[in-house]
DSSP file (Angstrom, degrees, kcal/mol; ACC not computed):
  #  RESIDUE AA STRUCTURE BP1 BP2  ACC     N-H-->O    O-->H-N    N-H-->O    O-->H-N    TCO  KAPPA ALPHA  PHI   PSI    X-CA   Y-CA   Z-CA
    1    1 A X    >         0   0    0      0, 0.0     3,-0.7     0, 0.0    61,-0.0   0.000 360.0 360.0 360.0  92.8   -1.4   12.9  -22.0
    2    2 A X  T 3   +     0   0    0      1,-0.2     3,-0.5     2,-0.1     4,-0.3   0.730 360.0  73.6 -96.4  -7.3   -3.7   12.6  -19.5
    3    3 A X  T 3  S+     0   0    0      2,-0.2     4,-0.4     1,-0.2    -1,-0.2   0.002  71.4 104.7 -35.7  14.5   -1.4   13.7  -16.4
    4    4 A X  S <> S+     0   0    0     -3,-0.7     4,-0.9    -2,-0.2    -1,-0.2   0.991  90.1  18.5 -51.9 -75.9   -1.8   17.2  -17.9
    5    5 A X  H  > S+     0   0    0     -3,-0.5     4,-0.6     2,-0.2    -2,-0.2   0.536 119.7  66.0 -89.9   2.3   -4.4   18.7  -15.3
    6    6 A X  H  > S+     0   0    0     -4,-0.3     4,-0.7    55,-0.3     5,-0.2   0.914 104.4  42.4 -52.0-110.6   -3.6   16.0  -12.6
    7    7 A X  H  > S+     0   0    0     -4,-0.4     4,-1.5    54,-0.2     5,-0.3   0.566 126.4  36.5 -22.1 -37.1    0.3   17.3  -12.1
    8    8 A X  H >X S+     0   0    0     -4,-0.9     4,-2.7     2,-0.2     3,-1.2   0.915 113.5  54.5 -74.5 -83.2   -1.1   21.4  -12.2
    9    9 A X  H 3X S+     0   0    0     -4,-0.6     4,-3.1     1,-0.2    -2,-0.2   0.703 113.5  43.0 -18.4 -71.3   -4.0   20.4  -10.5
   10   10 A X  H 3< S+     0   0    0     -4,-0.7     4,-0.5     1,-0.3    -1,-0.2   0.820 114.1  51.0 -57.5 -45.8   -1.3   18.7   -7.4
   11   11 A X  H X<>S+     0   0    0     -4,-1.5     5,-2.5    -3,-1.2     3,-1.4   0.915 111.9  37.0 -89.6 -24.2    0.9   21.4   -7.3
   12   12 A X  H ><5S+     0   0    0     -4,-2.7     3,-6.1    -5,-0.3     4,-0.4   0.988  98.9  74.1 -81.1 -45.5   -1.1   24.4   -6.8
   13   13 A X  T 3<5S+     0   0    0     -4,-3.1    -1,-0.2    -5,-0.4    -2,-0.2   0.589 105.5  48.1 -47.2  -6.9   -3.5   22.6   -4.5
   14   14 A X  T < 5S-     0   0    0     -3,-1.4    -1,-0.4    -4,-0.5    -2,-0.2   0.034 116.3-109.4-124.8  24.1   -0.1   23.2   -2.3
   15   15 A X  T < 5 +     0   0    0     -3,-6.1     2,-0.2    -4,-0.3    -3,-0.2   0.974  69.5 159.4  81.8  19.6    0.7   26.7   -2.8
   16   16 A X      < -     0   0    0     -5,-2.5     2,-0.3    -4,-0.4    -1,-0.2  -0.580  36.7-138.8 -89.1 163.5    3.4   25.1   -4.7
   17   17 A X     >  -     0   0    0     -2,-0.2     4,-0.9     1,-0.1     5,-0.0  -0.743  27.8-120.1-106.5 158.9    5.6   27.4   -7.8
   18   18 A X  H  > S+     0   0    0     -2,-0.3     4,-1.9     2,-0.2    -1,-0.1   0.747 114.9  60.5 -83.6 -28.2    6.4   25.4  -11.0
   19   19 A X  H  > S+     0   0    0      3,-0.2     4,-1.9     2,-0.2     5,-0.4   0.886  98.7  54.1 -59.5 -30.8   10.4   26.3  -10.0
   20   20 A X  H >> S+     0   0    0      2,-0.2     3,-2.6     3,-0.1     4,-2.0   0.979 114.9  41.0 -62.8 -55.5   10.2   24.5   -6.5
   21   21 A X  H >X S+     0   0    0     -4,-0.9     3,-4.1     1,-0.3     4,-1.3   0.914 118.2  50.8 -48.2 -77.0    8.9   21.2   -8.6
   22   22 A X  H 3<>S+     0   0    0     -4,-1.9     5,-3.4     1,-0.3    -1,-0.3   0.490 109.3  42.7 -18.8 -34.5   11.5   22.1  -11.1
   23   23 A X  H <<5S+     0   0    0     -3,-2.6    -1,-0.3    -4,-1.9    -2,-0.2   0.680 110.4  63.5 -84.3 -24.0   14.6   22.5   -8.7
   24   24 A X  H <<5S+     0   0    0     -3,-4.1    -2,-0.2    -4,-2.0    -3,-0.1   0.989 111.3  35.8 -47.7 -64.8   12.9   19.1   -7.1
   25   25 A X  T  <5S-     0   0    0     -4,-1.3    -1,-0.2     2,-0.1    -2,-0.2   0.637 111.5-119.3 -69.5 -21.0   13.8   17.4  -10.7
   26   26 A X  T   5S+     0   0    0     -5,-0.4     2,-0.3     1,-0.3    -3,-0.2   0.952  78.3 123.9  73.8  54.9   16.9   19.2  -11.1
   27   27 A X      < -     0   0    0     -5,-3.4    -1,-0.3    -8,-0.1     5,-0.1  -0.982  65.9 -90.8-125.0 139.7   15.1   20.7  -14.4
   28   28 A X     >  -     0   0    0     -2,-0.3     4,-1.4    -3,-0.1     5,-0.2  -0.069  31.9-119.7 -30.0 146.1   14.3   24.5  -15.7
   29   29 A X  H >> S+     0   0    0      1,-0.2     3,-4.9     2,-0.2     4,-1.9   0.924 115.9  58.0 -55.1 -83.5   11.2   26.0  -14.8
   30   30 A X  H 3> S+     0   0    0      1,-0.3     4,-1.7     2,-0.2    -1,-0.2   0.652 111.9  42.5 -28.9 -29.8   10.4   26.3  -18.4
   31   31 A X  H 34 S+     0   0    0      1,-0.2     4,-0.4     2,-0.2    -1,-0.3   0.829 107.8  52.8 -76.5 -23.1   10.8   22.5  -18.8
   32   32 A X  H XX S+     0   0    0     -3,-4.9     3,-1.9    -4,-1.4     4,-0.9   0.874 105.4  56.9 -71.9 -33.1    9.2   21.7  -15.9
   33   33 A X  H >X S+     0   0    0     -4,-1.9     3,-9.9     1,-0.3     4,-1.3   0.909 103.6  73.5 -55.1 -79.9    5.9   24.4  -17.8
   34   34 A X  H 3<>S+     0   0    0     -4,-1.7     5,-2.7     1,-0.4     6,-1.4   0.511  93.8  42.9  20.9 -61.9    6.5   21.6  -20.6
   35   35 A X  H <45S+     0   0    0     -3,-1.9    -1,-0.4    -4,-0.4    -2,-0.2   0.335 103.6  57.6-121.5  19.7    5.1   19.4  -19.1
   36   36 A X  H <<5S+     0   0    0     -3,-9.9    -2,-0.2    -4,-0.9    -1,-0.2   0.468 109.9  46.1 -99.2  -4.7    2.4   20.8  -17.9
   37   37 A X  T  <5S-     0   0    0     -4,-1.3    -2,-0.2     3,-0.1    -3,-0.2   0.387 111.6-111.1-103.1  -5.2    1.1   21.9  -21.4
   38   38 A X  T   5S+     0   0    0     -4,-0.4    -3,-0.2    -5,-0.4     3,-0.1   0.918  79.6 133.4  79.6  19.7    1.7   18.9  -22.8
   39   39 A X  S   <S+     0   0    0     -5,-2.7     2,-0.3     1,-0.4    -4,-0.2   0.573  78.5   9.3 -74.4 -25.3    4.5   20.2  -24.9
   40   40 A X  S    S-     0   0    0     -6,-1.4     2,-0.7    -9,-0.1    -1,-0.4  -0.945  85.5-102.9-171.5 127.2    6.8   17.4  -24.0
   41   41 A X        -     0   0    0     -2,-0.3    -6,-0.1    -3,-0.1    -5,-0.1  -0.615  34.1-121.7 -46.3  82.8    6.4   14.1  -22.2
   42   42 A X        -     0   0    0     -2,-0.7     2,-0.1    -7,-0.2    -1,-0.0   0.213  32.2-109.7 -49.3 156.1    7.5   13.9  -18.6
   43   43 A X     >  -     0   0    0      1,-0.1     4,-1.7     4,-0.0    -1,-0.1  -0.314  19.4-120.4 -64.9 151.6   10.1   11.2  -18.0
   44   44 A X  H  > S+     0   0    0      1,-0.2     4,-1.5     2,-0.2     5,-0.1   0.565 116.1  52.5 -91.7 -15.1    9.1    8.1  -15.9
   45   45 A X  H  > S+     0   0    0      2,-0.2     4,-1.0     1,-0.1     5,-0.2   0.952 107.3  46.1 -83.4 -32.7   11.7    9.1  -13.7
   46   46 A X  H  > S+     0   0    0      2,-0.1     4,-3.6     3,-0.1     5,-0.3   0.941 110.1  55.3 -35.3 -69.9   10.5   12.2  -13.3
   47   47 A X  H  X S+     0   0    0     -4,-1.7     4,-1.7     2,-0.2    -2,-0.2   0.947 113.5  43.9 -30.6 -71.2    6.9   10.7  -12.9
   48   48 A X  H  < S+     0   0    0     -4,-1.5     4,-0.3     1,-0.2    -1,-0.2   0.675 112.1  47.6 -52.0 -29.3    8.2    8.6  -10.0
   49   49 A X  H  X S+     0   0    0     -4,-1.0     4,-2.2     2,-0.2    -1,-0.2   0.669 112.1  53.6 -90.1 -25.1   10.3   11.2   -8.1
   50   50 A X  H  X S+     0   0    0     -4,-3.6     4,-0.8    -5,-0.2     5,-0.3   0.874 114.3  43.0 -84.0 -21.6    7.1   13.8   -8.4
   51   51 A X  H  <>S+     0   0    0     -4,-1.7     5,-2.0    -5,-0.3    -1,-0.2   0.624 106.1  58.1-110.3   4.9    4.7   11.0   -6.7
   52   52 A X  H  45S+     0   0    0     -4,-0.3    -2,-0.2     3,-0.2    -1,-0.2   0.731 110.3  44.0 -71.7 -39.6    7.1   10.0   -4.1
   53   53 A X  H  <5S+     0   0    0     -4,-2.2    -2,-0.2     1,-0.2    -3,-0.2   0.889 120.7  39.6 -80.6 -19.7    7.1   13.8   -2.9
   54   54 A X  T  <5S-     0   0    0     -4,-0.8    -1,-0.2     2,-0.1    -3,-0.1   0.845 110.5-135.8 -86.1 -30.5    3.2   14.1   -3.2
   55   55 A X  T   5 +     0   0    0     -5,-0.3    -3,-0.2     1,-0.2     2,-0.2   0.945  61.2 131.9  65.1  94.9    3.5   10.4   -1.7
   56   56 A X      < -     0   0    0     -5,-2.0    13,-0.2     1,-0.3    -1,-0.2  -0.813  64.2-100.7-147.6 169.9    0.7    9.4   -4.4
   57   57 A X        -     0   0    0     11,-1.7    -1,-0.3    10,-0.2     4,-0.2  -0.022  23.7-129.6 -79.6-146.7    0.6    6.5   -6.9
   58   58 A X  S  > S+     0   0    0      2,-0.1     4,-1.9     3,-0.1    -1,-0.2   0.519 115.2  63.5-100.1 -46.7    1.7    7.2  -10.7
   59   59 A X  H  >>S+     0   0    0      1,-0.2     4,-2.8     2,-0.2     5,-2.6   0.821  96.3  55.8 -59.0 -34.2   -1.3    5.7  -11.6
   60   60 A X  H  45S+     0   0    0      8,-0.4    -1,-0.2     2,-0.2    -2,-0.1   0.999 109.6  51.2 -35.4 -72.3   -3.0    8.7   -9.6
   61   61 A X  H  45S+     0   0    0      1,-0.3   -55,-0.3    -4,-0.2   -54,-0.2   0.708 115.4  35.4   1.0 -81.9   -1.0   10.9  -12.0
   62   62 A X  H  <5S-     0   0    0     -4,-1.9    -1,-0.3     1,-0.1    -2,-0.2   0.885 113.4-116.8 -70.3 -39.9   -2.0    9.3  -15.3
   63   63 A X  T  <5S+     0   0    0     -4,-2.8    -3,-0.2     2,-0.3    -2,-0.1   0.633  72.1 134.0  53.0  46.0   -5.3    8.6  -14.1
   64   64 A X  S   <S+     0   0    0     -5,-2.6     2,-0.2     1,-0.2    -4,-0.2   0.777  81.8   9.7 -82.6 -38.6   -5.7    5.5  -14.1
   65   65 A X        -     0   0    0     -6,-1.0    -2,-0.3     2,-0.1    -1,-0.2  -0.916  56.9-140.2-140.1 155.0   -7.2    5.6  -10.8
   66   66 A X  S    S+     0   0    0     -2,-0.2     2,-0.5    -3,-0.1     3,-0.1   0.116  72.9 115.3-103.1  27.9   -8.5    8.6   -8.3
   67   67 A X        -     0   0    0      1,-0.2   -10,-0.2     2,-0.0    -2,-0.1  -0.921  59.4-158.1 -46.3 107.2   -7.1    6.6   -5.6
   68   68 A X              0   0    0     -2,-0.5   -11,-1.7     1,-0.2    -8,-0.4   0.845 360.0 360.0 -96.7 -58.7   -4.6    8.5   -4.3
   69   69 A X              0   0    0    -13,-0.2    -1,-0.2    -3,-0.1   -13,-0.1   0.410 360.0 360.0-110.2 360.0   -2.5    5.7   -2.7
């Protein structure tokens, strides 16, 4: 899961809490923590709703590319 430190990495670099993402996804904090340890796969819908508010690709995400856009 290589969106691990990419998704951590995105949200603290705005001063963001893992509940604002979390209320974002209309998920728990704890679930949202999940999937930042790589406990549990994020959802592609997830994925999609979390790089429309960073207005990034997906492919950023996984790291497929450091392209942003």
């Amino acid at each position: 899961m290589y969106y691990l430190k990419r998704l951590k990495d995105l949200r603290e670099s705005r001063n963001l809490k893992q509940q604002s993402l979390a209320e974002l996804l209309d998920i728990t904090r704890q679930q949202y923590s999940l999937y930042e340890t790589g406990t549990r796969e994020i959802p592609l819908h997830h994925l999609k709703k979390l790089a429309q508010f960073y207005q990034i690709s997906t492919d950023y995400i996984l790291e497929i590319t450091d392209e942003k856009i």
